[in-house]
Structures are given as C-alpha cells and as structure tokens.
C-alpha positions, 0 to 999 in steps of 0.5 A: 500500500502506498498513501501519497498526498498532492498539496497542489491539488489538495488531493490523497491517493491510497493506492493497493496494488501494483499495476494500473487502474482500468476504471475509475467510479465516483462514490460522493463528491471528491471521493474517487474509488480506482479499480483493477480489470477484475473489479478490485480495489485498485486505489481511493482518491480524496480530493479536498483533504484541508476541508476533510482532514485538519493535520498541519504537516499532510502535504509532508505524509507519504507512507510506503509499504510492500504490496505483497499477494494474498497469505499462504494457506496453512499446511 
C-alpha cells in the first residue's frame, strides 16, 4: 500500500496494488474509488483533504509499504 498526498491539488491517493487502474467510479463528491480489470480495489482518491482532514504537516505524509499477494494457506 502506498498513501501519497498532492498539496497542489489538495488531493490523497491510497493506492493497493501494483499495476494500473482500468476504471475509475465516483462514490460522493471528491471521493474517487480506482479499480483493477477484475473489479478490485485498485486505489481511493480524496480530493479536498484541508476541508476533510485538519493535520498541519499532510502535504509532508507519504507512507510506503510492500504490496505483497494474498497469505499462504496453512499446511
């Protein structure tokens, strides 16, 4: 999962997997759901984080962490 904010556009990306988006569904106003060729979550958009989310430093927040595939099933 990666967490990346745009200060220029005001706008958070949360984004799941690796690879592209194939479709883009819109939820509510400034909230964007991204999703893969299969229909899974791929990555959410929200635009307008000031007015969303009071934090100071967001437009320093950038998290990432690896994608991985799903668990091994128990032996």
């Amino acid at each position: 999962m990666k967490i990346s904010y745009d200060a220029k556009a005001d706008a958070l990306y949360i984004k799941f997997q690796d690879g592209t988006s194939a479709r883009t569904r819109k939820v509510e106003e400034g909230l964007l759901v991204d999703l893969d060729e299969q229909g899974r979550l791929y990555g959410i958009e929200i635009i307008g984080m000031k007015g969303r989310i009071p934090i100071p430093e967001l437009g320093k927040i950038t998290l990432d962490f690896p994608i991985t595939g799903p668990e091994p099933a128990p032996a």
